[in-house]
C-alpha positions in Angstrom: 6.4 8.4 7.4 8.3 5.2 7.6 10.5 3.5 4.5 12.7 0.8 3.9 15.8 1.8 3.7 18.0 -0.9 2.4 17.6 -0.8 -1.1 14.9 0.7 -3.7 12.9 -1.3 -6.2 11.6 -0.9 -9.8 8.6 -2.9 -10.1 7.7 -3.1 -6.7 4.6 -4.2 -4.1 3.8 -2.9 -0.7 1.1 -4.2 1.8 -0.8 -4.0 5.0 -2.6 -5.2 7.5 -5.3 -3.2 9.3 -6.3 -3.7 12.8 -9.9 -2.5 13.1 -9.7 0.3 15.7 -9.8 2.5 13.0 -12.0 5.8 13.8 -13.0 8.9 12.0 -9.9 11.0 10.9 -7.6 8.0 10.8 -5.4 7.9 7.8 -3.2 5.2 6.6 -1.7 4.7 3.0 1.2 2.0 1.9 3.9 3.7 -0.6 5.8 2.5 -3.2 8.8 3.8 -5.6 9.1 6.9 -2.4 11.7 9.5 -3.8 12.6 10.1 -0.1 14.2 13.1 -0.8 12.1 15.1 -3.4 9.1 13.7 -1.4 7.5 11.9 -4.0 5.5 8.3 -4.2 3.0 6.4 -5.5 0.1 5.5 -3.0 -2.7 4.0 -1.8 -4.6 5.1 1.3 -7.6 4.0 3.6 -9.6 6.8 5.4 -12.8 7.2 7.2 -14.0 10.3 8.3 -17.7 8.2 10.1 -16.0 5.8 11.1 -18.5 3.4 9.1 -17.4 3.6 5.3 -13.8 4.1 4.3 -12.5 5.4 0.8 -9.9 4.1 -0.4 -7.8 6.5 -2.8 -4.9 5.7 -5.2 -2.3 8.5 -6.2 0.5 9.8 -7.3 2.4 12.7 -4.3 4.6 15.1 -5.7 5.5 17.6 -2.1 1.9 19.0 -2.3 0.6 17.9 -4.9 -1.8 15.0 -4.6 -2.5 13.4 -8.4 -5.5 10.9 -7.5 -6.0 7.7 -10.1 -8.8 6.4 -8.7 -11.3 6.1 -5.4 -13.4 3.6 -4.0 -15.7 3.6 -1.2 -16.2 -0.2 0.6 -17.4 -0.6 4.5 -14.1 -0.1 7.2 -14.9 -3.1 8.9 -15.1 -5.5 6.0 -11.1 -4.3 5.4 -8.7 -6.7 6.4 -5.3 -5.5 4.0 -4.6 -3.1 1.2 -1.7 -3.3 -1.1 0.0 -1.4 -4.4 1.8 -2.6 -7.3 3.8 -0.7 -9.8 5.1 -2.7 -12.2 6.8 -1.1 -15.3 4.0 1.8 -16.3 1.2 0.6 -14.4 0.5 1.5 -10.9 -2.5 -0.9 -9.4 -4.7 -0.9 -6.2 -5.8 -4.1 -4.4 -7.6 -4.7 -0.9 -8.9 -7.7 0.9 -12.3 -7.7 2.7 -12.0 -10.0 6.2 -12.6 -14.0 5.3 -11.9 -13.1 1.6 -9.5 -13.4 -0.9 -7.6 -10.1 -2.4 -9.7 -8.2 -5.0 -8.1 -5.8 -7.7 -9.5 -2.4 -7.7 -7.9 -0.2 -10.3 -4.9 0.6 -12.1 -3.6 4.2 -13.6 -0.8 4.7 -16.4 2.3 6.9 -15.4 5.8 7.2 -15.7 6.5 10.1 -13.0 8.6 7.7 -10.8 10.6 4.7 -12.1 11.8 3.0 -8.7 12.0 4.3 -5.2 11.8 2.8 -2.0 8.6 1.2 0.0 7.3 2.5 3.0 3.9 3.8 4.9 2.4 6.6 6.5 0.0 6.7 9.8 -2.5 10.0 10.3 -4.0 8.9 14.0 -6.9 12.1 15.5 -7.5 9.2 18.6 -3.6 7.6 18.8 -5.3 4.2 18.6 -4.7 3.3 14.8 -2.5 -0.1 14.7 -1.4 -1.7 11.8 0.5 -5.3 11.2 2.1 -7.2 8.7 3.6 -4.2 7.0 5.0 -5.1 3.9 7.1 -4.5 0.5 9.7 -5.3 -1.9 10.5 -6.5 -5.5 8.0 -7.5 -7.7 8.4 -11.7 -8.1 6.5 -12.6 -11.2 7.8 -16.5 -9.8 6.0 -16.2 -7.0 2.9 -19.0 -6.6 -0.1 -18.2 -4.9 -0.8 -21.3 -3.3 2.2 -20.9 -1.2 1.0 -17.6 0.5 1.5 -17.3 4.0 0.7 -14.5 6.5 3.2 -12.4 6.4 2.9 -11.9 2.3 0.2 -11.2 0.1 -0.4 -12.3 -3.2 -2.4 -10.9 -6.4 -3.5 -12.5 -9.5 -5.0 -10.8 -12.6 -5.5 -12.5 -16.2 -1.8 -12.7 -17.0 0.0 -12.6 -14.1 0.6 -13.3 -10.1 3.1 -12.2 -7.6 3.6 -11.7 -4.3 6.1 -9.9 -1.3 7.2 -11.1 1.6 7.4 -8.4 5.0 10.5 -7.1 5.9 12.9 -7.2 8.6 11.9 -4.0 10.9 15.7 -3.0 11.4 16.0 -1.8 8.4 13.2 0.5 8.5 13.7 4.6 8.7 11.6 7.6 9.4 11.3 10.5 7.5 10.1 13.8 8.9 7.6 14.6 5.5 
C-alpha cells in the first residue's frame, strides 16, 4: 500500500494508469478517504484471474471487511485508466477503455469515512504489473474538461465535472496493511 501523505481530503479523486502486462492474479485498486491507521478506505480495483476479462469492483475496506457497492466485468486489454470520486455522500467509479473518453460506471451512498488520504495498492503473482500516472487529490468542481492533460483525468456527469492533477512522488508513503 502506498498513500499521500501530505495532507487528507474530503471530497476527493484518485486515478490510474494501467500498463497492459497485466496477467492472471494481478490486483490493483486506487484509494480514497484511506484512514491509514484503522485501515479503512474507499476503493476501486481492477483484477483478472484469465488474464482476458477483468472485474472491476467498487468498495468500502474496513481491516477485513470488504463492503462491495458494485462490479463490472469489461475486457483487460480495452483498459487504459480507472479512477474514484467521493464527493460528500456519494462514492463513484469511472474507467477509460484505450482511444476512449472516461465512462462512469456506478456510484454507492455511504457515510462510513468523511476524508482520508489517497493512495493505491499493487497485488503482482508474476512481479510484472506496472502502473503510471498515479493520481489524487481534492475534488475541483472549477476544473474544465477541455483543458485535461496527461497527467489528470477528468469526469463529467449531468451536473457536474472535475478533475485531479498527479502528485509529486516525494511525498508518497508506504504502509505495511
Amino acid at each position: 500500500n502506498t498513500y499521500w501523505n501530505v495532507q487528507t481530503f474530503a471530497d476527493s479523486e484518485s486515478y490510474v494508469t494501467l500498463d497492459h502486462s497485466v496477467v492472471p492474479g494481478d490486483f490493483l485498486t486506487v484509494q480514497l478517504r484511506w484512514d491509514v491507521v484503522l485501515d479503512r478506505n474507499y476503493g476501486f480495483s481492477v483484477e483478472t484471474s484469465n488474464g482476458v476479462d477483468a472485474r472491476l469492483v467498487l468498495y468500502y475496506y474496513n481491516v477485513d471487511t470488504m463492503s462491495i457497492f458494485g462490479s463490472w466485468t469489461v475486457p483487460v486489454s480495452t483498459i487504459e485508466k480507472i479512477g474514484i470520486s467521493a464527493i460528500g455522500s456519494t462514492i463513484s467509479a469511472y474507467y477509460k477503455p484505450i482511444s476512449g473518453t472516461w465512462t462512469f460506471l456506478g456510484s454507492a451512498t455511504d457515510t462510513n469515512l468523511t476524508s482520508g488520504y489517497v493512495g493505491n495498492y499493487i497485488w503482482s503473482d508474476s512481479g510484472q504489473f506496472v502502473i503510471d500516472d498515479f493520481g489524487g487529490g481534492a475534488y475541483n468542481p472549477a476544473y474544465s474538461s477541455s483543458s485535461s492533460s496527461s497527467s489528470s483525468w477528468s469526469r463529467s456527469s449531468s451536473s457536474s465535472s472535475s478533475s485531479i492533477s498527479s502528485s509529486s512522488s516525494s511525498s508518497w508513503s508506504s504502509s505495511s496493511t
